[in-house]
C-alpha positions in Angstrom: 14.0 31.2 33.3 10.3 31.6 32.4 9.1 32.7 29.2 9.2 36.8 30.5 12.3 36.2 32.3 11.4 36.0 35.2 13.1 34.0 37.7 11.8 30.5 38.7 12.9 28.7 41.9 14.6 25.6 40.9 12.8 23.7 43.9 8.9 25.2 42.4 10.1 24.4 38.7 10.9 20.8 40.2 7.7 20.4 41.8 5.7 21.7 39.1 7.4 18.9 36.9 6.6 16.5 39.3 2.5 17.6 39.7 2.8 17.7 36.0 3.5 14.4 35.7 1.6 12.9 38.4 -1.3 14.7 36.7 -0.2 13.1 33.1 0.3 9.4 34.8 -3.5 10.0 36.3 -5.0 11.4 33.2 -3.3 8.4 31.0 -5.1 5.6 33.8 -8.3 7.8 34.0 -8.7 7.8 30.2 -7.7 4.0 29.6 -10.2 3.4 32.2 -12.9 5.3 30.3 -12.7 3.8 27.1 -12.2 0.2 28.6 -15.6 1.0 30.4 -17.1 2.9 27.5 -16.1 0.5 24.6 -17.6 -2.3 27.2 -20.7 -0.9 27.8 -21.3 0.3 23.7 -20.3 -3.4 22.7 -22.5 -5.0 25.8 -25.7 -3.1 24.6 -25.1 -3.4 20.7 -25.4 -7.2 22.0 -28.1 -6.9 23.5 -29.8 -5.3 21.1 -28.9 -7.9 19.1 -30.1 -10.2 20.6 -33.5 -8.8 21.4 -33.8 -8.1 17.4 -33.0 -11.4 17.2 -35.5 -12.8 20.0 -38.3 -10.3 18.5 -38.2 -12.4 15.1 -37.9 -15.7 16.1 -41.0 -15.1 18.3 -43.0 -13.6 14.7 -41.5 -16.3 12.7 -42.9 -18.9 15.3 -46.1 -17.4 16.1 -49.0 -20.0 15.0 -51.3 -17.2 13.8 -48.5 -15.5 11.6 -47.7 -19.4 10.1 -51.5 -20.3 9.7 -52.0 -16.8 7.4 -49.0 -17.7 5.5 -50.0 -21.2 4.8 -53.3 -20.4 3.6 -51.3 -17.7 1.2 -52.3 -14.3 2.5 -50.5 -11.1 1.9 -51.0 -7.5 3.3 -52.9 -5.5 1.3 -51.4 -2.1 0.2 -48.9 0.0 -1.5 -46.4 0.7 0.5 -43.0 1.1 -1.0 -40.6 0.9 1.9 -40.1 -0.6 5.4 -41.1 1.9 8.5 -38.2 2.1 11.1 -38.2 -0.4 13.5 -41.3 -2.4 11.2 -41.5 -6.6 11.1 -42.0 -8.7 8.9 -41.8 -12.4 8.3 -42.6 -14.6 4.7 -42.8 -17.8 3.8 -40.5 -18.8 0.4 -40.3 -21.6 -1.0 -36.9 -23.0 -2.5 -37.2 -21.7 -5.5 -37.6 -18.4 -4.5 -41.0 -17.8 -4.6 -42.9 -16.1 -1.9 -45.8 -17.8 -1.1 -47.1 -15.3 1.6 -45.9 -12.2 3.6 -47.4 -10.4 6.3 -46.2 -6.9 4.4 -47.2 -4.7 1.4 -43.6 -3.0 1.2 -41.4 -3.6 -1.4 -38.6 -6.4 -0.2 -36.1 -5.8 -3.0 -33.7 -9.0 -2.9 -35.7 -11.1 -0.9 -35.9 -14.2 -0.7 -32.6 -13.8 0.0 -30.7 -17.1 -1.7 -27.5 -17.4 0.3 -29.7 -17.4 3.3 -31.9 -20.0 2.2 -28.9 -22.0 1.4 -27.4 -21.3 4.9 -30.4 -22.2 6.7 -30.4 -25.5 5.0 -27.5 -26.7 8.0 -29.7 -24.7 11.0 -31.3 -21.4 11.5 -29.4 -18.5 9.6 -29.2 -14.7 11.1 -27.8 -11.9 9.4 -27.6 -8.4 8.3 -28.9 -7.7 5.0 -29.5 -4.6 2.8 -32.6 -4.7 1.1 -33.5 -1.8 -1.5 -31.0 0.3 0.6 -32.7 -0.6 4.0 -30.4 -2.6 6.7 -32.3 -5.2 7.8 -31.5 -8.0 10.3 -32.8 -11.4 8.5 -33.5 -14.8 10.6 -34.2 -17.3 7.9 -35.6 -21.0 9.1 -36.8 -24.3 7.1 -39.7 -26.0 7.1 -39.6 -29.5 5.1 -42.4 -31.8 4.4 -45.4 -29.2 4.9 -47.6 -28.7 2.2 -48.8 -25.8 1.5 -51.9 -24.7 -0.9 -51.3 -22.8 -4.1 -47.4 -23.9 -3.0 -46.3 -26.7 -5.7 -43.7 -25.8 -7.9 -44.4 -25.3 -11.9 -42.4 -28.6 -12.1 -44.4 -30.7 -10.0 -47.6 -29.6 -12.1 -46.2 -30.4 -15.4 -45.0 -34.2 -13.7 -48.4 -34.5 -12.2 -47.6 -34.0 -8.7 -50.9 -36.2 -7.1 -49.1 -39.3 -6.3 -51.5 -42.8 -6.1 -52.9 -41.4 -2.6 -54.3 -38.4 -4.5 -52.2 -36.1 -2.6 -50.1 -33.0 -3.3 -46.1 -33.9 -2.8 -44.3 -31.6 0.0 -41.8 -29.2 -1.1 -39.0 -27.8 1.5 -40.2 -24.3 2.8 -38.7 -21.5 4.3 -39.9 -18.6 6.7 -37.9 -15.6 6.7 -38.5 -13.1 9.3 -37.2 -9.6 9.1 -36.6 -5.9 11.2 -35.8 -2.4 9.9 -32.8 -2.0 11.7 -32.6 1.9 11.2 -34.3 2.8 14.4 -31.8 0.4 16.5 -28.9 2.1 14.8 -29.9 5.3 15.8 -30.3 4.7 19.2 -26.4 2.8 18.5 -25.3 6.0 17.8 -26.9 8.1 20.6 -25.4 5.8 23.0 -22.1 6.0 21.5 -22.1 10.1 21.7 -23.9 9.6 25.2 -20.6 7.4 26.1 -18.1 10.1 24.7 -19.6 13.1 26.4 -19.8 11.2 29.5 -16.1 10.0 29.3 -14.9 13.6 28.1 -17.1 15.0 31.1 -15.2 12.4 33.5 -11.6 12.9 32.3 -11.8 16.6 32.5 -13.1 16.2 36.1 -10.6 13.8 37.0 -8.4 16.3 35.4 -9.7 19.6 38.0 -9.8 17.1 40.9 -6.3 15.8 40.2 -4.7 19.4 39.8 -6.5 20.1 43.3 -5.2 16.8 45.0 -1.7 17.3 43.9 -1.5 21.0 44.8 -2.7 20.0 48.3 -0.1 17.0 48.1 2.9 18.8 47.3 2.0 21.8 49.7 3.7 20.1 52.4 6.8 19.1 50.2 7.1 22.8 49.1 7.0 23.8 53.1 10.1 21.6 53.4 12.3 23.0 50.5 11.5 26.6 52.2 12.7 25.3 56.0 15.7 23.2 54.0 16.6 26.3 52.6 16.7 28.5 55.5 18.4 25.4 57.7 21.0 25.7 54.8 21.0 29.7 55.5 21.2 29.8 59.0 23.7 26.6 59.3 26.2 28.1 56.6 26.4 31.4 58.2 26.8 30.0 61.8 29.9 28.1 61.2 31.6 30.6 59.3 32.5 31.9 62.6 34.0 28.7 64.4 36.1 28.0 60.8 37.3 31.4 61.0 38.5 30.7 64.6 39.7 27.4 63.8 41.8 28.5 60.5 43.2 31.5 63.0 44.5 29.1 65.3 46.2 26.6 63.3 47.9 29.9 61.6 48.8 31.1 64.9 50.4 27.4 65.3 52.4 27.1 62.3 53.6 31.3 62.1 54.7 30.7 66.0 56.2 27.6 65.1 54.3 26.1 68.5 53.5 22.7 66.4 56.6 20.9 65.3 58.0 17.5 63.5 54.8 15.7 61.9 52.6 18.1 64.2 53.6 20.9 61.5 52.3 18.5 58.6 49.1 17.9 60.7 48.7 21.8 60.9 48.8 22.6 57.2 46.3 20.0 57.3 44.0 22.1 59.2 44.1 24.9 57.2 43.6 23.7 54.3 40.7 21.6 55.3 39.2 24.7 57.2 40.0 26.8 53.7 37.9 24.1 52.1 35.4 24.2 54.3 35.1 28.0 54.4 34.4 27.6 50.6 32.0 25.4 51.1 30.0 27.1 53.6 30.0 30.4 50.9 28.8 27.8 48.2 26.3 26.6 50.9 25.2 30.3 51.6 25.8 32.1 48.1 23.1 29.0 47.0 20.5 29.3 49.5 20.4 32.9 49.3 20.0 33.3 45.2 17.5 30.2 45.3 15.2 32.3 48.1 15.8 35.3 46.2 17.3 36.9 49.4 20.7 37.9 47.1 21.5 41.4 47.5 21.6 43.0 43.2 23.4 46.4 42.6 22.3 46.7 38.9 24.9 49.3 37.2 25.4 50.2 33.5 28.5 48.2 32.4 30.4 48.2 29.4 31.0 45.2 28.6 34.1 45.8 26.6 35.7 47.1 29.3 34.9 44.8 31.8 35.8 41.6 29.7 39.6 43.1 29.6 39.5 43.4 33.4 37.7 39.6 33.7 40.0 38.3 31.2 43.3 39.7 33.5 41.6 38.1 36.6 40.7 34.8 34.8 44.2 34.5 33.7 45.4 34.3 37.2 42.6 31.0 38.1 44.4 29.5 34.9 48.2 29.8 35.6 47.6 28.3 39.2 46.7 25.2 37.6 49.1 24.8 34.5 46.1 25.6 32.3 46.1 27.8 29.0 44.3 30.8 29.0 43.1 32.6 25.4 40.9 35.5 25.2 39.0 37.0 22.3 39.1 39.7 20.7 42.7 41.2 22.5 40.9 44.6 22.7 37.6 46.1 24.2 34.4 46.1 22.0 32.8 49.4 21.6 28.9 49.6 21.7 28.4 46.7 23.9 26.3 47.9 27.1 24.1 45.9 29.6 22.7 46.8 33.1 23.9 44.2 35.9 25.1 43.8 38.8 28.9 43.7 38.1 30.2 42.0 41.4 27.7 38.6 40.6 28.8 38.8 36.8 32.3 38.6 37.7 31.1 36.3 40.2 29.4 34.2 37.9 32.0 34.0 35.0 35.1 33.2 37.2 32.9 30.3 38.5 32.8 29.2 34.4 36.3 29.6 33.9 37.2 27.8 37.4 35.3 25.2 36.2 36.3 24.8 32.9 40.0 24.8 34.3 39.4 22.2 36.3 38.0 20.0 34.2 41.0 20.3 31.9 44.3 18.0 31.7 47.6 19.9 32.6 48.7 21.9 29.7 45.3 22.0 28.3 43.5 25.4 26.7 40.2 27.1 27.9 38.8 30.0 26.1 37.0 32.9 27.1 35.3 34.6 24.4 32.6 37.9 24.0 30.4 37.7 21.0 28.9 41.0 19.7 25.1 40.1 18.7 23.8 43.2 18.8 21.6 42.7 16.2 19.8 39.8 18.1 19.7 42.7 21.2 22.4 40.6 23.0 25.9 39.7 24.1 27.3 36.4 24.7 30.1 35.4 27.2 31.2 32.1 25.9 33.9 29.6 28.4 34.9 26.6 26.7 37.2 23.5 27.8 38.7 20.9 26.0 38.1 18.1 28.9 36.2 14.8 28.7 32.9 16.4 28.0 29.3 16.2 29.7 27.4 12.7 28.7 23.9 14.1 26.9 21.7 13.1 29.9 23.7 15.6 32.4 23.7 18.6 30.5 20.8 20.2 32.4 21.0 18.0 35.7 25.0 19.3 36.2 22.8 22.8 37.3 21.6 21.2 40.3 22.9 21.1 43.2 25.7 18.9 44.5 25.2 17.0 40.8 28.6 16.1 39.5 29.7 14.4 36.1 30.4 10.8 36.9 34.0 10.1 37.0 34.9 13.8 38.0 34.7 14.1 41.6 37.7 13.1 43.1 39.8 14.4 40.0 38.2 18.0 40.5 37.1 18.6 44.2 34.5 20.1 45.0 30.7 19.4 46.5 29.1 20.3 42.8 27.9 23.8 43.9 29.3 26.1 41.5 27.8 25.5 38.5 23.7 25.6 40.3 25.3 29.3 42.1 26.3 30.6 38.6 22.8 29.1 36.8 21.0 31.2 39.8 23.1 34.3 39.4 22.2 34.3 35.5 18.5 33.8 36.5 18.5 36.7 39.2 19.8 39.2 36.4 17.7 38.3 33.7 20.9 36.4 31.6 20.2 33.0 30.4 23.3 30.2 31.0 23.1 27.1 28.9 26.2 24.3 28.0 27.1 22.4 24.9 29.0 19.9 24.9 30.0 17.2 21.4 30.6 13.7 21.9 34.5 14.0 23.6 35.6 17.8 22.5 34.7 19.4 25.6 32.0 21.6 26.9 31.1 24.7 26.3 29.3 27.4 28.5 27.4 30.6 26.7 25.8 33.5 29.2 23.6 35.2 27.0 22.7 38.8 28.3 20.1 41.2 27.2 22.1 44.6 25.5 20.9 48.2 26.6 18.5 49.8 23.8 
């Protein structure tokens, strides 16, 4: 029953739950798909920029003109006092730290940076550094045996570093060549949004397209519950007429005594079989017609303490026929309790209950029938319950549908499994709500809940 209590159609609930998860499986492979392709393209362009970062420096670190102003010891006049975005800029260190030249007058807080120089030592060193709260992208490089003017060391002065040759010793040099990296993560991060809102924009259309393909999909499926269901219709009431002819016969046969000697046997045969299948064709029918919403509803004020009495005598009579217990409570009518139904269908609908509950106990076993006053909660409730072998957890919804039976309980009960779907249907046509419970091995037990009268 929805949410307003209105009726839903077993077969449109099931294919609703089916385009809901069609929808569900194709919105979990669209999205995976997204972020595979989105985190693939963000981590193939952070790489590339990378790369061209790291390109762009070797290039200024290996430029001749760059190297021949270093060497000679120039620096960039100016006061700047940071790096601008996306600025360059390469000096040459020696290994004590000293910068012997730079191609820029900002400040390069932490630079030479040591651990580079040391790395650089075993090849060409590139990494991310943060300089005076700047991230910068570092490619530091040596060069050994170059001698540079103005670049001996305060050691090799003191020694007297002109050897016999009356030239200056070499010292091991370094060039390291730097980027501002704050303009590359900023175009990082527009990329990354640019990739969500393109992946959110893509899910939710694959989202509208996949609600549109799977209404189209199921359109024809729908069609066919609709002829199923008036196949059912029109099959079930066409053979109640040849049963009826062929249980009339075989009673003409066995009250005429026409049929005798095992023939007799094979005529009870028949009649029972045809009673069967009379009942079957009224489950068949009863079915189609409440699922179609083609059942006829008398609505009537009913009291319902009253008409529990008269249930009560009537349900009696379903449990003597099968050696079954019958208890009732309370013994006497509740005052106050009023509902509007249609009273053949409840009757209908709680003899099916009780029939079911009898069947589904041992000889000698007890079913109740109860009627719970909760007015306050603006209801009643109509409560059958068994002491059988109980419903496993995973049936307790599926034993509404049709021709569903516990495993196990078919040939000890009969039946094609019809009952319980006509009495969930009945429930649903009136506005009532039917739902089971059933504990591990006590049982199950059935509770129609119906709306009271204000």
């Amino acid at each position: 029953m929805s949410s307003r209590g209105k009726p839903i159609d077993p077969a449109e609930a099931l294919l609703r739950r089916t385009r809901t998860r069609l929808a569900v499986l194709t919105m979990l492979m669209v999205t995976a798909l997204v972020i595979v392709v989105g985190v693939t393209t963000a981590v193939t362009a952070v790489t590339l920029m990378r790369e061209s970062v790291d390109r762009a420096l070797l290039a200024a670190a290996s430029d001749p003109l760059v190297q021949h102003r270093l060497f000679d010891g120039e620096t960039e006049g100016g006061s700047r006092t940071r790096l601008g975005d996306a600025d360059t800029f390469v000096i040459l260190t020696s290994s004590d730290g000293r910068i012997l030249g730079s191609t820029t007058a900002a400040r390069l807080d932490g630079l030479p940076d040591a651990s580079a120089l040391a790395a650089a030592d075993r090849g060409r060193d590139v990494r991310d550094v943060s300089l005076g709260g700047t991230e910068v992208r570092l490619l530091t490089m040596g060069i050994k045996g170059t001698t540079v003017a103005g670049a001996e060391s305060e050691s090799d002065e003191a020694a007297g570093a002109d050897d016999e040759s009356g030239e200056a010793s070499s010292a091991p040099l370094y060039l390291q060549a730097g980027m501002n990296m704050a303009l590359q993560h900023n175009l990082q991060q527009q990329l990354l949004l640019a990739i969500i809102v393109i992946g959110a924009l893509g899910i939710l259309g694959a989202m509208v397209v996949t609600l549109f393909v799977t209404q189209r999909a199921l359109a024809p499926i729908r069609e066919a519950f609709a002829t199923e269901r008036r196949f059912v219709a029109a099959a079930s009431h066409e053979l109640q007429t040849p049963v009826s002819i062929i249980r009339v016969s075989a009673e003409i046969l066995e009250r005429e005594r026409l049929v005798e000697g095992d023939g007799a046997t094979l005529v009870e045969d028949i009649i029972g079989e045809t009673d069967r299948l009379g009942r079957l064709i009224g489950d068949l029918l009863a079915l189609a017609s409440t699922e179609a919403g083609a059942i006829s509803l008398h609505p009537t004020a009913i009291d319902l303490g009253t008409w529990f009495t008269d249930v009560v005598r009537r349900a009696g009579a379903v449990a003597t026929g099968r050696s079954v217990r019958l208890e009732a409570s309370p013994p006497d009518p509740v005052a106050g309790l009023g509902v509007t139904a249609d009273r053949d269908r409840l009757d209908q609908l709680v003899l099916i209950l009780v029939d079911n509950a009898v069947k589904h106990s041992p000889p000698g076993g007890l079913v109740r029938l109860d009627l719970l006053d909760e007015r306050q909660a603006g209801k009643a409730a109509i409560r059958v319950s068994d002491d059988g072998p109980g419903i496993p957890p995973g049936e307790l919804e599926r034993i509404f549908e049709p021709f569903v039976r516990v495993p196990g309980t078919r040939r000890a009960t009969g039946g094609a499994g019809l009952g319980l779907a006509i009495a969930r249907q009945l429930a649903i046509r009136q506005g009532a709500e039917l739902t089971v419970a059933s504990p591990a091995g006590a049982g199950a037990t059935f509770s129609l809940a119906l709306r009271l009268d204000a």
